[in-house]
DRENDREN-294066 format. One record per atom (N, C-alpha, C, CB): y, x, z; residue in three letters. Coordinates in steps of 0.02 Angstrom, whole numbers, padded with zeros to 5 digits, always signed. Glycine has a CB too. Layout:
N
YXZALA;...
This chain:
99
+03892+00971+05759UNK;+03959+00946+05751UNK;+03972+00892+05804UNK;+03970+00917+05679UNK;+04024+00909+05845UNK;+04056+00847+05895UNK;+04057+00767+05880UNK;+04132+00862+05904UNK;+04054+00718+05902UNK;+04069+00671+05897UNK;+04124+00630+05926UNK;+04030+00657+05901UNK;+04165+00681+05957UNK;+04213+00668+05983UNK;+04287+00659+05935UNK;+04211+00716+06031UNK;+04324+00613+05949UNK;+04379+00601+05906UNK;+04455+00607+05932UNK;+04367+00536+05882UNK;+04439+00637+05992UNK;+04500+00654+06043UNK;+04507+00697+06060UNK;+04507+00633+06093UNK;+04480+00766+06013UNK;+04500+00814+06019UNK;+04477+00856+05928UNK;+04472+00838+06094UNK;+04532+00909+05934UNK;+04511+00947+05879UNK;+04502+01020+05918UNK;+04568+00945+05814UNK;+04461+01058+05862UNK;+04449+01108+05880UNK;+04458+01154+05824UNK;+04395+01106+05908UNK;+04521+01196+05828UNK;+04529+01236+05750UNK;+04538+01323+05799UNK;+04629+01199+05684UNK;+04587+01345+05742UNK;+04603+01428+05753UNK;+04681+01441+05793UNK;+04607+01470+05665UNK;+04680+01488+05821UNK;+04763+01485+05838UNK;+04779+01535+05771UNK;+04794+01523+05933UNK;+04827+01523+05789UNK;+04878+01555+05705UNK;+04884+01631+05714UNK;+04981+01521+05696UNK;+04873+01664+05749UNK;+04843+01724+05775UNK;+04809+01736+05828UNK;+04877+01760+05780UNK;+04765+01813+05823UNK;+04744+01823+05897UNK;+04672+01817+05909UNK;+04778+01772+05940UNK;+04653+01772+05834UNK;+04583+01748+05815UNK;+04548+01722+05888UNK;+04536+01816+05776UNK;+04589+01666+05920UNK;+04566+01623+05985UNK;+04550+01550+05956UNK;+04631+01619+06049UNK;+04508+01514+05998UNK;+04495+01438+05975UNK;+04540+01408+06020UNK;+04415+01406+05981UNK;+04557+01367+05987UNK;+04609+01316+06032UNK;+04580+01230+06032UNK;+04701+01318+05989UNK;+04565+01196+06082UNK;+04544+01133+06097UNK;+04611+01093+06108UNK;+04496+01134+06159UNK;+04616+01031+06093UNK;+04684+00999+06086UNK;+04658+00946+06083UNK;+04733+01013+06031UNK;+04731+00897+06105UNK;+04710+00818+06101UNK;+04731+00821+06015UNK;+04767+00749+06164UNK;+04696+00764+06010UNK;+04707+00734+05942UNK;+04785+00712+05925UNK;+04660+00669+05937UNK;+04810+00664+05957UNK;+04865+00647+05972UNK;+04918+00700+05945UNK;+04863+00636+06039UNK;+04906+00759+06000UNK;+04956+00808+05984UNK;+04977+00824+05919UNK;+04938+00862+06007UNK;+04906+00845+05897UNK;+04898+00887+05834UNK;+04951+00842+05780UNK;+04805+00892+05805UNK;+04921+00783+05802UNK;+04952+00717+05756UNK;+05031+00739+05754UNK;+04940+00626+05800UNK;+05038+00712+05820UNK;+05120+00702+05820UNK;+05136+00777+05803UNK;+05160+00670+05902UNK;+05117+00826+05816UNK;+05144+00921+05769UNK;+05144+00902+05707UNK;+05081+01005+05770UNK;+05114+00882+05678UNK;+05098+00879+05602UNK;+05144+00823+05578UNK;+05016+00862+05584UNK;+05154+00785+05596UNK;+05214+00720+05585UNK;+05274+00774+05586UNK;+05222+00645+05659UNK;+05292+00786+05631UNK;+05345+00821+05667UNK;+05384+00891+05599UNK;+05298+00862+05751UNK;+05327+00916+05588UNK;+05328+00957+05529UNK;+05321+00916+05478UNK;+05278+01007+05526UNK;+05280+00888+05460UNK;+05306+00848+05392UNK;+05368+00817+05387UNK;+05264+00795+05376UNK;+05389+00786+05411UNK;+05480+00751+05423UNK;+05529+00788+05404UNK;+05507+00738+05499UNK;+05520+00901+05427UNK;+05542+00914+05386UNK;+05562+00904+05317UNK;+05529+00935+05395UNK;+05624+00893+05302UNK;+05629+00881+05230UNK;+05646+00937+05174UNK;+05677+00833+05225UNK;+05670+00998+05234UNK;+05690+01066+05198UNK;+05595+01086+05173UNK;+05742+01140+05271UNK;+05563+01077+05189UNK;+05510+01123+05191UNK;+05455+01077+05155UNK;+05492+01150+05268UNK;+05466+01009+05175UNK;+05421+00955+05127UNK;+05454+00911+05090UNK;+05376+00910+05163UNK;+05417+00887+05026UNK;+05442+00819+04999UNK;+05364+00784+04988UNK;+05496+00829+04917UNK;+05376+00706+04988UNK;+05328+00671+04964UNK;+05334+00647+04897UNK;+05318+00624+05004UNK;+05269+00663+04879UNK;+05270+00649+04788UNK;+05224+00593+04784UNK;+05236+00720+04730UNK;+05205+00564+04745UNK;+05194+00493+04720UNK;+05131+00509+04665UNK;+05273+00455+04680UNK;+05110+00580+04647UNK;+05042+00593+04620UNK;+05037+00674+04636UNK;+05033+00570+04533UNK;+04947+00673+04617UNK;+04932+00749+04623UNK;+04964+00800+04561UNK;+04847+00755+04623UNK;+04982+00822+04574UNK;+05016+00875+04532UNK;+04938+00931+04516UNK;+05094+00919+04586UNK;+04905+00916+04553UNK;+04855+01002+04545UNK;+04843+01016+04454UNK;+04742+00992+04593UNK;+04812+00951+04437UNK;+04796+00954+04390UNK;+04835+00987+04327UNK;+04783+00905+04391UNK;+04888+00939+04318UNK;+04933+00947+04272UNK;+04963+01009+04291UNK;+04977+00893+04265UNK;+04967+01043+04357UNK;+04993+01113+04366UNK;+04960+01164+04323UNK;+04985+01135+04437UNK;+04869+01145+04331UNK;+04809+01204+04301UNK;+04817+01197+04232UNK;+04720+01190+04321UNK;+04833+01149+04207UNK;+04852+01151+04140UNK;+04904+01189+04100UNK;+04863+01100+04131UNK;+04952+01190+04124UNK;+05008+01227+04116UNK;+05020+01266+04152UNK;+05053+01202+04112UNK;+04966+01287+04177UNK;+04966+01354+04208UNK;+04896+01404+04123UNK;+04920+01341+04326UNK;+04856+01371+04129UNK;+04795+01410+04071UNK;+04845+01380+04007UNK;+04684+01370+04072UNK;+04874+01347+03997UNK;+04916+01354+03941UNK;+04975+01403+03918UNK;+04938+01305+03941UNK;+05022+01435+03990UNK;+05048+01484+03981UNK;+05018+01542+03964UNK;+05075+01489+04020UNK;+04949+01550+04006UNK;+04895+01617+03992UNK;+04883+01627+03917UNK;+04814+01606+04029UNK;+04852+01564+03894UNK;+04843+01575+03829UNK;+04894+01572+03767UNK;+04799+01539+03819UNK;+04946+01574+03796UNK;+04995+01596+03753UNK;+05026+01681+03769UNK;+05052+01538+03761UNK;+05011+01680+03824UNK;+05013+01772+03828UNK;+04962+01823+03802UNK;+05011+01796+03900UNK;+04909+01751+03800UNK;+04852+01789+03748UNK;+04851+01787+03692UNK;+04794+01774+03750UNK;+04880+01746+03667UNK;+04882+01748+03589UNK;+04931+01790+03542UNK;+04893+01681+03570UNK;+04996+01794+03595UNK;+05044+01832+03573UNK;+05028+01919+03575UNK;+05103+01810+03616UNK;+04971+01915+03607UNK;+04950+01988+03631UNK;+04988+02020+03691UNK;+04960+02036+03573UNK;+05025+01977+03724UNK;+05066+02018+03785UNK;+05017+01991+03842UNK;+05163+01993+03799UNK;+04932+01993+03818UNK;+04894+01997+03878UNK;+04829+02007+03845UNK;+04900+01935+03928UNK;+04792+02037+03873UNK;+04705+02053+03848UNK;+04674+01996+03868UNK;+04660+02124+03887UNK;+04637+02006+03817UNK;+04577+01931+03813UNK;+04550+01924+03878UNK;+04500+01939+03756UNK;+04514+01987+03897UNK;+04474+01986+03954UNK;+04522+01961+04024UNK;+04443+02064+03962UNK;+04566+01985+03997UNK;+04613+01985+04082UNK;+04662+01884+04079UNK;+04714+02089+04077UNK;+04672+01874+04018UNK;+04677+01806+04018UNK;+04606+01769+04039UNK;+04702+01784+03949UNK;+04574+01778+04019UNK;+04513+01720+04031UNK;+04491+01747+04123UNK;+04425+01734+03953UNK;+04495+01806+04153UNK;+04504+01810+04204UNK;+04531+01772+04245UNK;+04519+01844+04205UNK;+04600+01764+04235UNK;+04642+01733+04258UNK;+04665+01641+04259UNK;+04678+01771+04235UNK;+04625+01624+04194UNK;+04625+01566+04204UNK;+04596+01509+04253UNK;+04613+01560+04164UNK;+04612+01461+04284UNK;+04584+01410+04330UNK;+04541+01390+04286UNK;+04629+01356+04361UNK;+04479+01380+04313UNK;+04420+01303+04281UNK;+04420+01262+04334UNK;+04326+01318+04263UNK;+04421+01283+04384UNK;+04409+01231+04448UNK;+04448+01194+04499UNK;+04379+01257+04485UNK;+04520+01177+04473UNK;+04564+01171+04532UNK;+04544+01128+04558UNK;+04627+01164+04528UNK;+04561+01133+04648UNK;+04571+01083+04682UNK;+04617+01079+04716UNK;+04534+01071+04708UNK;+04647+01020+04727UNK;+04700+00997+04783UNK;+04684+01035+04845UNK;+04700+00914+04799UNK;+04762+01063+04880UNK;+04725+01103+04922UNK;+04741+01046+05003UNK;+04761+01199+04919UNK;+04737+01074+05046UNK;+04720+01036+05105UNK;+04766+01070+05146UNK;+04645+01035+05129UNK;+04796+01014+05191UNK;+04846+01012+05225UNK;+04827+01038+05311UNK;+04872+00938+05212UNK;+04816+01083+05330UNK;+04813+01094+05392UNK;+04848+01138+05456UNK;+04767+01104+05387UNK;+04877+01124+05530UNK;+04903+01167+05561UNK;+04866+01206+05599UNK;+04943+01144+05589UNK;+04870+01262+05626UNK;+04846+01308+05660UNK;+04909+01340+05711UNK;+04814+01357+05609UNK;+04897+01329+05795UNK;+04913+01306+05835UNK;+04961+01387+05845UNK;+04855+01269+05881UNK;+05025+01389+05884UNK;+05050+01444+05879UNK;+05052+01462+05965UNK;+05118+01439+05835UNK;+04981+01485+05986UNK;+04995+01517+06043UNK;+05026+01558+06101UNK;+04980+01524+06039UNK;+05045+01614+06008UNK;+05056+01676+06050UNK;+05147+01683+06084UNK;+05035+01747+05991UNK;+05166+01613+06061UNK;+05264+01607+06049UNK;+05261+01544+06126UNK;+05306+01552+05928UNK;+05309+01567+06153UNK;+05319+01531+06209UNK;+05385+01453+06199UNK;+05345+01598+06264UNK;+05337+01413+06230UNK;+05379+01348+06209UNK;+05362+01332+06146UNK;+05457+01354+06209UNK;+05297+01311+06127UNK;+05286+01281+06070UNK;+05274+01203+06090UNK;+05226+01316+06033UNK;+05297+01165+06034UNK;+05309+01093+06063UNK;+05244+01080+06060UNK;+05358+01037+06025UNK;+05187+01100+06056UNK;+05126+01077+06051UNK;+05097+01141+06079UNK;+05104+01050+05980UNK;
């Protein structure tokens, strides 16, 4: 693993190529897209949790009512959520990408 902090090294968003980048960039892309406000909002707690909950709480009410099989509810239920992770992957293949 690099020890370098002035550059990242991820995937392009197709094409399955590696792309090397300043840090900086990536930064200011990812600002740039977050600011969107159509596409993001900032919330004030994790939702994951309280989502998995009322998410295996709807299941088991489709299970109990019988408008779902035991097996296929407990399938389907989360035990493990996690918060998922915020990352960009660089768009090569489109000409004039601001990054």
């Amino acid at each position: 693993m690099s020890e370098r902090t002035d550059l990242i090294i991820t995937n392009a968003d197709k094409g399955g190529a590696v792309v090397v980048m300043d840090t900086d960039r990536y930064i200011t892309e990812a600002n740039r897209q977050l600011s969107n406000t159509e596409n993001y909002k900032q919330i004030k707690n994790n939702p994951t949790f309280t989502n998995n909950k009322l998410i295996n709480d709807t299941i088991e009410r489709f299970k109990n009512s019988n408008e779902l099989k035991s097996n296929i509810a407990e399938g389907l239920k989360t035990l493990d959520a996690k918060t998922p992770k915020l990352y960009f992957l660089p768009k090569i293949h489109k000409k004039r990408q601001p990054w």
